[in-house]
C-alpha positions in Angstrom: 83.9 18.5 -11.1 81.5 20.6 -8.8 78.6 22.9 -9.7 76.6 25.1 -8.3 72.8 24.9 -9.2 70.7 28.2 -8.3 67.4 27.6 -9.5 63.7 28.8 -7.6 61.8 26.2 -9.6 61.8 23.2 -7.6 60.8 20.9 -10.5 63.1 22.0 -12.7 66.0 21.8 -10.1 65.6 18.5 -9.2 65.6 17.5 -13.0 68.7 19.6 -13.5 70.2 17.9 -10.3 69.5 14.4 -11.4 70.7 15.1 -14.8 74.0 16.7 -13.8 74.5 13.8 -11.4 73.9 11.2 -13.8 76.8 12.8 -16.0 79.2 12.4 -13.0 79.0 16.1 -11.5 78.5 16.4 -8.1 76.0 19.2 -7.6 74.4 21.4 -5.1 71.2 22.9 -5.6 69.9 26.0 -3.9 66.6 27.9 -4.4 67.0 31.8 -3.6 69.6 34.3 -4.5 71.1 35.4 -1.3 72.1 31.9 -0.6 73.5 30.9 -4.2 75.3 34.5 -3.7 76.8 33.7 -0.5 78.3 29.5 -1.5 79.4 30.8 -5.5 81.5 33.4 -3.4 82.6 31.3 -0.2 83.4 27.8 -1.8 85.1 26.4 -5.0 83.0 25.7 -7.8 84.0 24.4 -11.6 81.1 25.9 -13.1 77.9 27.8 -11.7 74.4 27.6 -13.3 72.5 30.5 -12.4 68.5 31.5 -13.0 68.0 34.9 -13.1 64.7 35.3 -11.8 65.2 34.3 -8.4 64.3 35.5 -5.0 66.5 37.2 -2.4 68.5 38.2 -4.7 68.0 38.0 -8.7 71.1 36.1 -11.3 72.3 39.4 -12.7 72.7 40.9 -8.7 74.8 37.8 -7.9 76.8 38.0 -11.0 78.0 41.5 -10.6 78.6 40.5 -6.6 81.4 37.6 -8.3 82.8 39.5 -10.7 83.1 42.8 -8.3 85.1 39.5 -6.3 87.1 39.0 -9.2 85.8 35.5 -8.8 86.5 33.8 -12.0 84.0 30.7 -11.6 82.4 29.8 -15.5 78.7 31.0 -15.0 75.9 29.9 -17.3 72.8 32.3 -17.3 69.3 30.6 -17.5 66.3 32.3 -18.2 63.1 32.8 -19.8 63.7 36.1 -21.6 65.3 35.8 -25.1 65.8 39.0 -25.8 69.3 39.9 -27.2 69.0 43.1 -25.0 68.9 40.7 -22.0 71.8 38.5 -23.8 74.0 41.3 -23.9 73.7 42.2 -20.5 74.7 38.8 -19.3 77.4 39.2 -21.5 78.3 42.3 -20.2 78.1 41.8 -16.5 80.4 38.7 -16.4 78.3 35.7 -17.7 80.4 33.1 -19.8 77.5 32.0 -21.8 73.7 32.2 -21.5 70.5 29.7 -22.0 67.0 30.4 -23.3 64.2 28.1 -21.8 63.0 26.0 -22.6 66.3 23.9 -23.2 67.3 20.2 -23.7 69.5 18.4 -21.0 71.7 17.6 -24.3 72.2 21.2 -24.9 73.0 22.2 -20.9 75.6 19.2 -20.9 77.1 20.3 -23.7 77.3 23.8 -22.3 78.9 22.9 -19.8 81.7 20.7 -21.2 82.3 23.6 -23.7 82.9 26.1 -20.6 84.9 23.7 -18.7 87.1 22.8 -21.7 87.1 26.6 -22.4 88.4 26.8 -19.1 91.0 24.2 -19.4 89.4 21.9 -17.2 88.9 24.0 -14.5 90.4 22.9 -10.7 93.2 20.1 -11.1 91.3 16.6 -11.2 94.1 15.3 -8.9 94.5 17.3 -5.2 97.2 15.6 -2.7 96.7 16.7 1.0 100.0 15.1 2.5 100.0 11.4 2.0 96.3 11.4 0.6 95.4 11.8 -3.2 91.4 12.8 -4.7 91.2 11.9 -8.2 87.6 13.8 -9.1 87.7 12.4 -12.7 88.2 8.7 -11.5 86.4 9.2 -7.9 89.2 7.7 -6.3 90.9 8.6 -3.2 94.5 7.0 -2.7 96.4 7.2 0.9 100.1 6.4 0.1 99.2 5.3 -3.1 96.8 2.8 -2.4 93.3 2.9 -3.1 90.9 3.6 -0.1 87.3 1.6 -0.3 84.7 4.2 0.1 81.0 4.3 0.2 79.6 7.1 -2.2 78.6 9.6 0.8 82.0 9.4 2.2 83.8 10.2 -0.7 81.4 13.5 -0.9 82.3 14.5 1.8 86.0 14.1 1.3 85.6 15.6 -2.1 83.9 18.7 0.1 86.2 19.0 2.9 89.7 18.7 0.6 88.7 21.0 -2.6 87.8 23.7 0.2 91.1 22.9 1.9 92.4 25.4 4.8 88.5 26.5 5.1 86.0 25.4 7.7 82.7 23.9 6.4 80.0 24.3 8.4 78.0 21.1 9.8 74.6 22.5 8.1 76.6 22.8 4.8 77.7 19.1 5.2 74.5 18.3 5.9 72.6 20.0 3.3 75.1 18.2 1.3 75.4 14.8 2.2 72.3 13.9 3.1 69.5 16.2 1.9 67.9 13.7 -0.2 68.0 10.7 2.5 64.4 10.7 3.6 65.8 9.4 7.4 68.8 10.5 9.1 69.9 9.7 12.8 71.1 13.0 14.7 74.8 12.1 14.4 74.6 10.6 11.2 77.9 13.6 10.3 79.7 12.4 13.1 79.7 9.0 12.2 80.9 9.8 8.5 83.6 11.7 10.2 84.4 9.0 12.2 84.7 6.6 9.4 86.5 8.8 7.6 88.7 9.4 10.0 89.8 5.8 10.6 90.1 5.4 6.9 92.5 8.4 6.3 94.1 8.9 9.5 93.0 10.3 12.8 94.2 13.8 11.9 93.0 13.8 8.4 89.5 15.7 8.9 89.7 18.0 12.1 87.2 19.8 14.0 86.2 23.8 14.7 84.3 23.2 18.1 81.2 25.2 17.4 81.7 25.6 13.2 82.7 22.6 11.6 85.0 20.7 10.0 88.1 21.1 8.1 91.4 19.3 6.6 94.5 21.7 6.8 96.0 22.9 3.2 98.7 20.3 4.1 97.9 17.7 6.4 
């Protein structure tokens, strides 16, 4: 399962990351509002936690920006303000549920399960693309039915590149992705996690947009 973090304060995201991450999520963390706005409406998320003080662009500007989408992502409102006036707006605009800070991890985890179960289960844990098979809930990746050994960042990337099927990804979202908490990273540190992708699941499996990205076909 993938979520979207939009959060300004740094200290709190990366707690919120870490925690997320520990509960099996993979997450992606972003700091203003025009860029949580622009990857909640351009890539597949199971749930979106959303801050609505945020600069750029604020949580309830982004929300109405989904919903005008008729994006039907879960989002979770977090703020400061517990007013029931501010509650109901949430409400209102499109949230699907809404937390006061301060809050317990417990209580965001729990959240969250309740909206994805609410949901029923969100995106299919199992996606097939041709003869290859991503199990998100066992974070396993088959090719004709046998298990393929993978290290943790190429399974990420996988996990990006096939849930946003028939879509190029851009090499600074990859990036960003993959590798933004690696305090060292060679220049062609993507390529080479193509690469070994690529001779695990078949030459063809991840293709490239000269000048874009990357990108596996809706059915390789």
């Amino acid at each position: 399962m993938k979520i979207l973090l939009v959060e300004d304060n740094a200290p709190l995201r990366a707690t919120l990351k870490e925690a997320l991450c520990e509960e099996g999520y993979l997450v992606e963390a972003v700091a203003d509002g025009e860029e949580g706005c622009y990857r909640a409406s351009n890539f597949e998320y199971d749930v979106v936690v959303l801050d609505v003080m945020l600069p750029g662009m604020n949580g309830w500007e982004i929300l109405e920006k989904l919903r005008a989408k008729n994006l039907e992502v879960p989002v979770l409102m977090l703020t400061a303000r517990d007013s029931a006036q501010d509650r109901v707006r949430g409400l209102d605009a499109g949230a699907d549920d809404y937390l006061v800070k301060p809050f317990t991890l417990m209580e965001l985890c729990a959240r969250i399960r309740a909206l994805l179960r609410r949901r029923g289960g969100s995106r299919s844990p199992v996606i097939t693309v041709g003869d290859v098979t991503l199990d998100t809930g066992k974070k396993e990746v088959r090719k004709g039915g046998e298990v393929v050994d993978l290290t943790a960042l190429e399974y990420r990337m996988v996990d990006s590149l096939i849930t946003q099927r028939g879509k190029v990804v851009s090499r600074s979202y990859l990036f960003e992705h993959l590798f933004a908490e690696e305090k060292e990273v060679v220049s062609n540190i993507l390529e080479v996690y193509v690469c070994n992708v690529r001779k695990k699941l078949g030459a063809q499996f991840v293709k490239t947009k000269r000048g874009h990205g990357y990108y596996i076909d809706e059915a390789s």
